[in-house]
N, C-alpha and C positions, 0 to 999 in steps of 0.2 A: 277826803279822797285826793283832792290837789297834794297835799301834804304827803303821799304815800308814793313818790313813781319807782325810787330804789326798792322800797319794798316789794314792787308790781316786776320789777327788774328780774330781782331775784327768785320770787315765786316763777318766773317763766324757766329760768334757769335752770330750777331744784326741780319743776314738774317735766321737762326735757329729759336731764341726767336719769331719774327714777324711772321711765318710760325704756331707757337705751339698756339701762344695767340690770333693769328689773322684770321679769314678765309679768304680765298681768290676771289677774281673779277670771278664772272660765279658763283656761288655756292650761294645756297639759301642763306638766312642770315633773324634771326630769328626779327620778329618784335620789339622788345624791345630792340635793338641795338639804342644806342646814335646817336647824330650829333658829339657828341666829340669824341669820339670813332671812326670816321668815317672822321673827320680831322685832328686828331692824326694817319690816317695811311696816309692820304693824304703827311702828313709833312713831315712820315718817306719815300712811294715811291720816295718824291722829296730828299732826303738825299741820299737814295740808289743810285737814278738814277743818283747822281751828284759824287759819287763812280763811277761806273761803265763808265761815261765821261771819269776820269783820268785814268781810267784803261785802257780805248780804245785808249786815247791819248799813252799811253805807249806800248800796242801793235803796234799801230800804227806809233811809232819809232822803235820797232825790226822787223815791217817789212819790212823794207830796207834793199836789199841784203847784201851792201856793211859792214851795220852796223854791222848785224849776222856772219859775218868773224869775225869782231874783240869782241865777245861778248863770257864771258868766258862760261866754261862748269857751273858753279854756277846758271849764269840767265839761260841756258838752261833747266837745271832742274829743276827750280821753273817754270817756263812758265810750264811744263810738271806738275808739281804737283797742279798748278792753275787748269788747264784742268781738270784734274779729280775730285778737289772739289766741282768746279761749275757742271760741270756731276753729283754728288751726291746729289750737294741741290735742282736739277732741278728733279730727281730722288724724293729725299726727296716731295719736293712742288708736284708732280705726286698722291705720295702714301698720303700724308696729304688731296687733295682735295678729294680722293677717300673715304678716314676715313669720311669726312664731308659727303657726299652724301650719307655713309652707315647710317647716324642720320634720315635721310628724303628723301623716306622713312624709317622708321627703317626696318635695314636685319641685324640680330647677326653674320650670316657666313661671308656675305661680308666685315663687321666690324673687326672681328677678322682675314682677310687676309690684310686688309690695314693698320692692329696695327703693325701686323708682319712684313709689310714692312717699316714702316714709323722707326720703332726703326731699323732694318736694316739698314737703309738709315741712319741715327742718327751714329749708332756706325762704321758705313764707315767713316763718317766724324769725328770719335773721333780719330781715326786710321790716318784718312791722316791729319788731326792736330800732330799727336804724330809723326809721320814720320818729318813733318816741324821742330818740334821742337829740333827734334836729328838732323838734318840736319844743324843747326843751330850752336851748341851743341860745336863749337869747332873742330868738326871732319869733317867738313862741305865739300862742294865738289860731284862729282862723286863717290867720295869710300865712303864718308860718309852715304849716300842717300842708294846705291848700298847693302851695309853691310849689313843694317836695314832692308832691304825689302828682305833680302837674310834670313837671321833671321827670319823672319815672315814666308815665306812659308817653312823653313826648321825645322821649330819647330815641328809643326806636326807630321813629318817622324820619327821625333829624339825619342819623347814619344810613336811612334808603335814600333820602335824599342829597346827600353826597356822593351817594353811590351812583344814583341816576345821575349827578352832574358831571363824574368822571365819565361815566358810559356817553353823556352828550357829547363830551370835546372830543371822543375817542373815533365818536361817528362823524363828528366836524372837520375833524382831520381826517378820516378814509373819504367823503365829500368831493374833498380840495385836493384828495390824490386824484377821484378816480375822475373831477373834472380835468385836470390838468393829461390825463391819460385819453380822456375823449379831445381835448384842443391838439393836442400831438396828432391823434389819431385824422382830426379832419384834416389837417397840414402835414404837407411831405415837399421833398424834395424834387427837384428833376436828377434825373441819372446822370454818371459822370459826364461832364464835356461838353452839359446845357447853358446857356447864360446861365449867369447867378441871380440875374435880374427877373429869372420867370419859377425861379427856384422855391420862392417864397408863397405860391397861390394859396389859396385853402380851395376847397370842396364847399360849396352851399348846401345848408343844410336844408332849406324851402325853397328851392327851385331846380329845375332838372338839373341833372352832373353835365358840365362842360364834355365835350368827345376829347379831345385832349389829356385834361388834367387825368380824365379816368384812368385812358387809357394808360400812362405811368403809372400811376398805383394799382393799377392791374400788372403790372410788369414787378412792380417792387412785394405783392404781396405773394406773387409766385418765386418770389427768392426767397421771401419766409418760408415756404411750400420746403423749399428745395432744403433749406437751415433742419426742418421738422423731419422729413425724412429720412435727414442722416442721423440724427441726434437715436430715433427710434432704432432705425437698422442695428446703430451701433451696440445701442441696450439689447437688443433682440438678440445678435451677434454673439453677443457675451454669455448672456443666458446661453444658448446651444454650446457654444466651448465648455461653457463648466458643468453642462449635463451630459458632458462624454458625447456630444452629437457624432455623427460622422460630416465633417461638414462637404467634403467632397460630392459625397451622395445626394448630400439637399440640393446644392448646385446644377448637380444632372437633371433631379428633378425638377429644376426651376427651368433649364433649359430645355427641356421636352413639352414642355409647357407653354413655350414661347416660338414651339417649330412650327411650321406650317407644311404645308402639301408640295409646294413648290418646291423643286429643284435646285441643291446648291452648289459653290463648289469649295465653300470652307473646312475646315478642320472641324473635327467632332468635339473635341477639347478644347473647346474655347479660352476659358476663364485659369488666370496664372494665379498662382499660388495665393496672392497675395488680393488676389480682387475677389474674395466672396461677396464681401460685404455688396459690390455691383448687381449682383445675382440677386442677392434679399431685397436689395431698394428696387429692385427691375419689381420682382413679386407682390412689394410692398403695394407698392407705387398703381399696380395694375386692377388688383382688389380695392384701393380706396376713391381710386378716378372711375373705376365702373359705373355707367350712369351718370355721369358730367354731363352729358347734353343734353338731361333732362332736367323739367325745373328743380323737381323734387330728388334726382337719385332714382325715378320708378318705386319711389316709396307708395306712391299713390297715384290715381288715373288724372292728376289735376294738369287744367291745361287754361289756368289762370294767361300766361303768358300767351296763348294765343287771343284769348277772348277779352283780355283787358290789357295790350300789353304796355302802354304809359304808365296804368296804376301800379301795374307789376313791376315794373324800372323801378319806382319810387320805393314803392316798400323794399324792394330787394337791398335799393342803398340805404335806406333808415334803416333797417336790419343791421345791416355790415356796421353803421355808426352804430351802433349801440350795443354792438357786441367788441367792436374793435379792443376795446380798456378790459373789457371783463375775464375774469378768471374762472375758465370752463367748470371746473370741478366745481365753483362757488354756484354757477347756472343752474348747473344739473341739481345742482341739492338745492335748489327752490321749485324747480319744474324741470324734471327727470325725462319726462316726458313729452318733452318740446319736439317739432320737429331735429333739432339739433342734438337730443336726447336720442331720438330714433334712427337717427344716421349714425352716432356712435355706437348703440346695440347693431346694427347691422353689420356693418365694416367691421367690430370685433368678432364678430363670432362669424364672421368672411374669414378674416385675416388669420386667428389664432385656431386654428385647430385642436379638437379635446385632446386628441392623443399629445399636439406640442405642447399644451399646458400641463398636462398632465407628467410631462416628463421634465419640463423646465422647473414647475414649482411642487411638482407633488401631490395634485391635487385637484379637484376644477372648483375649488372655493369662489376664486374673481367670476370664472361661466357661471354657478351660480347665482351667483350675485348678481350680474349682468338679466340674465333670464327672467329673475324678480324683476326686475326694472330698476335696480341699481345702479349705483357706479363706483366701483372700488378704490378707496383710497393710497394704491399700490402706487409703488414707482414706474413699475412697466405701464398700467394705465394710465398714467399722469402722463407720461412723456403719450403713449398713444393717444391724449385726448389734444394735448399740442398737437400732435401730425390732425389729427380732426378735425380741429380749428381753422387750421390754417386752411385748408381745404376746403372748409364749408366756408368762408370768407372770400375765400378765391372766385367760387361757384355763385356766392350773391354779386360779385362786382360782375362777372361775366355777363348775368341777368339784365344788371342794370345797365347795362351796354347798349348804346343801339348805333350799329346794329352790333349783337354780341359777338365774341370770340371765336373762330371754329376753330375745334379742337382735330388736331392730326398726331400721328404716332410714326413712328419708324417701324417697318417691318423686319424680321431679322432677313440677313442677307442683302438686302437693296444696297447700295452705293451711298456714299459718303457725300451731303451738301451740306458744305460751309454754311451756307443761307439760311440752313432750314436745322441745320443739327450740331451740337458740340459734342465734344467727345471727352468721358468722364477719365481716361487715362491717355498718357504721352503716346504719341506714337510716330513710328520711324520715318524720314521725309526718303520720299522717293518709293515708298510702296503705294499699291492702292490697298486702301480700306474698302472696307463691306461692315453692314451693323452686324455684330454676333447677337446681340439681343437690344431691347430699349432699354433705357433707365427710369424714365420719367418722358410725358407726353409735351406736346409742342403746341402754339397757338398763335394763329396769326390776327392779328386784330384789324378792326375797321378803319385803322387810319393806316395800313399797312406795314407796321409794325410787325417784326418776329420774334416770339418769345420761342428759342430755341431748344426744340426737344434733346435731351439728352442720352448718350448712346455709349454699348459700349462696342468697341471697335475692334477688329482681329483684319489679319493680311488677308488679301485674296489670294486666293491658290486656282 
């Protein structure tokens, strides 16, 4: 048996080839098949069959007890790896006649399950050839055999676990970004024109917020407000131009919106050529600050803030640190449904109208999306979950406040103060101004600070 592996070599070879080129006894066989054809496999079963004699004659000397005592570990293992070839080509020969019977009748499924196995079966036996041959190899034996097959199933493991090491540095380093995005986050500056010397504080993150420190990053995180709002309008903007809007018309409508009962003595046509976008952030701006003086938005009857309101401080700033770094869209696809989740379903489907979506993109795919409890990975979404953010961030620092922010608005028509309001276009010295509408709301804080509402401004008549 030691003395035979070419010959075991080749017997795999000749029983393979015979099996691909040949159909087999039981299985239709198309009419046009030869006689010669037909005694050239005759020849080869007598060749095989007269293999598989000496084979049996050789089994049938290792099965004598006494023989298998003195029979080294070498032929054990080739006996052992015979077993399994012939398992495979019997395996193979299975999947081959089934490949035949999927021809007639023809079945394409059936077909392509017994391709699937037949090559299976194929590269099992290219594998326990390739095991022989390293067995052979010079390192031959029980450790030889033992190695190679330790090898094969440990290879696997070896390529997940580099794979898992890349995935660990990849998570080590997003880490040490999004810690280095939380240290930013608790540190900020003072606004132009402060010592440089008080410029550097941070924010504690276990003990109440300084009234101070807050109040500038209450002032700095309403210029983010202010950065989100336009970044939106403009995307919004654009949309309506290229869906043929009339943007004249939306502007009226935005301004009838913003009128009141009271008596004016302005021009009806406010807004110049060139200032719609004013008009949309006025709009914007009035749907996503509705319900700012509540803790929640009036998403719910909670009045945490009255009944605990230290605890409330606290959490409202741990909230804002730990959203500060984070990337909205990244939030919402872990818990969709956060409070932070529920203020962006609301204020979208506030803000965006089915008919405007409908005419902007063709469709209400994002409202649907939205209404499941999604959040769509859109460009107009993304930029409106920026304006969201920044707003809901806004709304924790005012909480944490004590005492908090009060919020105040310009109404249209009132008089123009410096103190209390800036004006989003130039305008001519030496007239009086009146608001034509707001832009964005105002807030005066506890240390008597004014975060100035923004307006947009027309002459008085």
């Amino acid at each position: 048996m030691a003395n035979k592996p070419s010959n075991f070599s080749d017997l795999i070879q000749r029983v393979t080839a015979s099996c691909l080129l040949h159909p087999l006894a039981g299985v239709a066989r198309p009419d046009d098949v030869s006689t010669a054809d037909e005694e050239e496999d005759c020849d080869y079963d007598a060749a095989v069959a007269e293999e598989e004699e000496e084979e049996e004659d050789d089994f049938e000397i290792n099965a004598n007890p006494k023989k298998n005592e003195d029979q080294p570990p070498r032929i054990i293992e080739l006996e052992m790896l015979m077993s399994q070839v012939f398992d495979a080509v019997s395996a193979m020969k299975r999947a081959y006649v089934s490949l035949q019977e999927a021809h007639c009748p023809w079945d394409p499924d059936k077909m392509r399950v017994a391709d699937v196995a037949v090559v299976a079966e194929l590269r099992r036996l290219g594998l326990l050839r390739e095991r022989f041959r390293r067995s052979g190899s010079g390192r031959g034996g029980r450790w030889g055999m033992g190695a190679a097959t330790l090898r094969e199933v440990v290879a696997p493991y070896e390529a997940a676990v580099e794979e898992l090491k890349r995935d660990v540095k990849m998570k080590q380093a997003e880490v040490e970004n999004l810690r280095e995005k939380l240290k930013t986050a608790t540190s900020f500056d003072r606004i132009s024109g402060k010592s440089k010397g008080k410029s550097k504080r941070r924010v504690s993150c276990t003990t109440q917020v300084g009234a101070a420190p807050a109040m500038e990053l209450f002032e700095s995180t309403m210029s983010l407000v202010k950065e989100a709002s336009k970044a939106f309008t403009s995307l919004l903007l654009s949309l309506m131009r290229s869906a043929h809007w009339d943007i004249a018309a939306a502007v009226r409508s935005i301004e009838a919106a913003t009128s009141t009962t009271t008596n004016t003595t302005y021009v009806d046509s406010i807004v110049g050529a060139n200032h719609a976008k004013y008009a949309l952030e006025s709009y914007v701006n009035r749907k996503i600050f509705q319900g700012f003086d509540h803790e929640t938005f009036y998403m719910d009857g909670s009045l945490t803030s009255i009944r605990h309101p230290d605890q409330h401080r606290r959490d409202c700033f741990t909230q804002y640190r730990d959203m500060k770094a984070m990337d909205p869209i990244e939030l919402l696809s872990i818990l969709p449904t956060c409070s932070f989740g529920n203020f962006c379903f609301k204020k979208y489907l506030s803000i965006v109208h089915p008919k405007m979506e409908e005419s902007l993109f063709g469709d209400l795919e994002q409202r649907r999306q939205v209404l499941d409890g999604h959040h769509p990975r859109s460009q107009f979404y993304g930029e409106f979950l920026g304006l969201a953010k920044a707003v809901w961030l806004l709304h924790l620092l005012a909480f944490s406040l004590d005492p908090p922010p009060s919020h105040f608005e310009a109404s249209r028509g009132a008089e123009f103060h410096p103190q209390y309001m800036e004006s989003v276009v130039r305008t001519s010295v030496g007239m009086t101004m009146v608001v034509g509408f707001p832009v964005s709301p105002g807030f005066k804080l506890g240390n008597g600070s004014i975060v100035k509402a923004r307006v947009y401004l027309v002459p008085k008549i």
